[in-house]
C-alpha positions as CSV (number, residue, x, y, z in Angstrom):
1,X,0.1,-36.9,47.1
2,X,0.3,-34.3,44.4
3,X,3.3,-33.4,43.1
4,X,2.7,-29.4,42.6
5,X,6.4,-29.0,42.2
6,X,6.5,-31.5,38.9
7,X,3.3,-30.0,37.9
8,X,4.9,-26.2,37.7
9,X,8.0,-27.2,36.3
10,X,6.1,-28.6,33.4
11,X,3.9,-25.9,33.4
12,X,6.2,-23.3,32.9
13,X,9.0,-24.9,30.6
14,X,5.6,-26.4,28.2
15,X,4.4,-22.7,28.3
16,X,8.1,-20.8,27.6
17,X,8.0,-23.6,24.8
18,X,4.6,-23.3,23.0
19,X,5.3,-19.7,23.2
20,X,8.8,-19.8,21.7
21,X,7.3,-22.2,19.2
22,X,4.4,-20.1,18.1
23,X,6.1,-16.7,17.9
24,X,4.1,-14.9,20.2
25,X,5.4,-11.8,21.0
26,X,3.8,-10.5,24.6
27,X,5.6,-8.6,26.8
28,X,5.7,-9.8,30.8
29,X,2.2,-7.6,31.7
30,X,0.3,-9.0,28.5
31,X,1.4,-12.3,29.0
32,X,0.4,-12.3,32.5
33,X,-2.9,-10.6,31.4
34,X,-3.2,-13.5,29.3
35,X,-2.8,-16.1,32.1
36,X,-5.4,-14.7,34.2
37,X,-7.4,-14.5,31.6
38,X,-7.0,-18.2,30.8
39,X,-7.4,-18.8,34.6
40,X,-10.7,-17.2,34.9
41,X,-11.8,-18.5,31.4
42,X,-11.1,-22.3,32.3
43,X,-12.5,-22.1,36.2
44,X,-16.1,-21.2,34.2
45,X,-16.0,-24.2,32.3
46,X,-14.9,-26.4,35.1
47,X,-18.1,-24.6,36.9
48,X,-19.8,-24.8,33.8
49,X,-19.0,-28.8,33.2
50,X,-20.0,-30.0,36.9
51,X,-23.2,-27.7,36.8
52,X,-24.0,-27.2,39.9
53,X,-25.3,-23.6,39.4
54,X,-27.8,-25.5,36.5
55,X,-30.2,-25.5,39.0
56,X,-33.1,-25.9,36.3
57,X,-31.3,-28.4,34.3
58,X,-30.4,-31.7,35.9
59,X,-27.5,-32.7,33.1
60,X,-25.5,-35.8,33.4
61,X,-22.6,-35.9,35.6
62,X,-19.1,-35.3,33.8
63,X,-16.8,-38.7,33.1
64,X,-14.0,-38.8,36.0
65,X,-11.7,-37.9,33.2
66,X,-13.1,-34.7,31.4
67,X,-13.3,-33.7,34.9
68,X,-9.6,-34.3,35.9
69,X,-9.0,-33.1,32.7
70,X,-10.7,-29.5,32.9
71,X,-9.5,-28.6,36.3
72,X,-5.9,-29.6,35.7
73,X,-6.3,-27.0,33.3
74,X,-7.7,-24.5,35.6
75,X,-4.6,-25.9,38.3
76,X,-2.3,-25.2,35.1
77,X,-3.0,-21.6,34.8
78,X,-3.0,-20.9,38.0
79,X,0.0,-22.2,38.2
80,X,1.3,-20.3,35.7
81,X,0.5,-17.3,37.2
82,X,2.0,-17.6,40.4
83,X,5.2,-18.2,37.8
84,X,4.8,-15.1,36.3
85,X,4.2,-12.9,39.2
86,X,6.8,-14.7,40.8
87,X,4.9,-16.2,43.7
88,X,5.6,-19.7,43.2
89,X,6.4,-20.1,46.5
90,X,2.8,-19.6,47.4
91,X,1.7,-23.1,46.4
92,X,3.9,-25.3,47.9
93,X,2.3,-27.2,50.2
94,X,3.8,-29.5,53.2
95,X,2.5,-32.8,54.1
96,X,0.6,-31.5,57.2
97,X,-1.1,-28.5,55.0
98,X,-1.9,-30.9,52.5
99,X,-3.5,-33.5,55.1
100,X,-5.0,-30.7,56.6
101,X,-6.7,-29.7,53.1
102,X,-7.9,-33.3,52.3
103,X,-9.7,-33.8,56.0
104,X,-12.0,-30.6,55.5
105,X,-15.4,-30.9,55.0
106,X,-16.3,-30.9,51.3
107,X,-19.0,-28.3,50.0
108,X,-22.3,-30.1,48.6
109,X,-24.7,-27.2,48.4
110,X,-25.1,-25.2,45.3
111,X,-25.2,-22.0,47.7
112,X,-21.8,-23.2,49.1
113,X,-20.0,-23.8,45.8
114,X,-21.4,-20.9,43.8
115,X,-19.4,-18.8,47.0
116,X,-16.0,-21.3,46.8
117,X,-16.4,-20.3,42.6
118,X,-16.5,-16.8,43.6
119,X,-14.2,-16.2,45.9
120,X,-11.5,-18.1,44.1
121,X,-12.3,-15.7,41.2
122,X,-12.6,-12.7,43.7
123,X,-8.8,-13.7,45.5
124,X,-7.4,-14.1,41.9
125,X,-8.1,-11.0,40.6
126,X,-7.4,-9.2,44.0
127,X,-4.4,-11.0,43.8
128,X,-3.8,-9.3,39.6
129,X,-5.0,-6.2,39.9
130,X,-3.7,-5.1,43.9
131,X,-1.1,-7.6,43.6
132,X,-1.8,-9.1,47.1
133,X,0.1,-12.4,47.5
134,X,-2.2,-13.5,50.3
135,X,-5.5,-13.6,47.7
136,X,-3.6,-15.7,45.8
137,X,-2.6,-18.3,48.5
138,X,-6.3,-18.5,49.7
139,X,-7.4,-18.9,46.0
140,X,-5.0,-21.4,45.7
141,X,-5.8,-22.9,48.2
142,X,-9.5,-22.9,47.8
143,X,-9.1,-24.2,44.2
144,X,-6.7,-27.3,45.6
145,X,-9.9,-27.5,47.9
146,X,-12.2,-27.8,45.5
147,X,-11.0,-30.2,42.9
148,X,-9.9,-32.6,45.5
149,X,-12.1,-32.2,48.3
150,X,-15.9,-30.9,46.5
151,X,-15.1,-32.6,43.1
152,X,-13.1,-35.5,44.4
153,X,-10.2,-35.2,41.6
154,X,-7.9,-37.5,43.0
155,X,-3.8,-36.9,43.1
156,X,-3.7,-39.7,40.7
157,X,-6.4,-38.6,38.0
158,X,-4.9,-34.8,38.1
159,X,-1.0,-36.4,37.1
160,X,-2.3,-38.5,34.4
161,X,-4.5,-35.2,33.0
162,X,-1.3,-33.5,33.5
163,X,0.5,-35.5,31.2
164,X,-2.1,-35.9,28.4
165,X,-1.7,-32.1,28.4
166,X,1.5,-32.0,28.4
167,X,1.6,-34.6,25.7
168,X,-0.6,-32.7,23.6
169,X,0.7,-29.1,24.0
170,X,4.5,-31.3,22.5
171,X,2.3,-32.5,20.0
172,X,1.4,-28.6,18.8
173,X,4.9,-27.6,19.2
174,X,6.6,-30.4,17.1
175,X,3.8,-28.9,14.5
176,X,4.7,-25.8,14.4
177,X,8.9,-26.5,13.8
């Protein structure tokens, strides 16, 4: 199962960290800003990468690990907002929810993942800009739904992505003392 609670803790204390490390001063609204920003920035190259909306041109499929990878970076900044608008108790998940999640029908049709892409991107900037909890949860949820449902990221791949990001973002910081 994926281990959401290990994956925020290290989300937020590798962020306060490269952020400390760096010197960037942003106050709490830019910094959020820049999360959702990052959000929305790494969910287009995650679409971008699996290419599903490349309709005219039939590209390669990505390797299992560039695409664990890439959407453990889009998982990361979400995340990382739900940190800093102090709704981390939206993504928590129980074992039924998360059995529930893995037993839905996965999306296959470009017409049914270019709507799953947009609605995530729709919830999370309702959720920003009207600061509505619940389009949060439903993009979270939709995202969890679509790496390890549609893309068939597995619990396993996203943990070891983590930790190759975390590794690396350590790696910046011990560069920059």
């Amino acid at each position: 199962m994926l281990n959401i609670t290990v994956l925020l803790q290290d989300v937020i204390a590798t962020d306060n960290r490269l952020f400390e490390a760096k010197d960037v001063m942003l106050g709490p609204e830019a910094r959020l800003a820049n999360v959702v920003t990052t959000l929305d920035i790494e969910l287009a190259k995650l679409a971008n990468l699996v290419g599903w909306s490349q309709v005219y041109d039939e590209g390669e499929k990505p390797a299992a690990t560039d695409l664990a990878g890439q959407y453990t970076k889009v998982l990361h900044a979400a995340l990382l907002m739900a940190a800093r608008k102090q709704w981390t108790h939206l993504v928590v998940l129980d074992d039924q929810a998360f059995t529930r999640l893995l037993a839905v029908k996965p999306a296959t049709k470009v017409a049914d993942l270019n709507k799953e892409y947009l609605a995530i991107k729709n919830f999370t900037l309702g959720s920003y800009f009207s600061h509505r909890q619940e389009d949060f949860r439903h993009a979270w949820h939709l995202l969890l739904k679509l790496g390890l449902v549609d893309l068939g990221v597995s619990a396993d791949q996203i943990m070891a992505a983590h930790q190759q990001l975390i590794q690396r973002a350590e790696r910046t910081i011990a560069k920059t003392n």
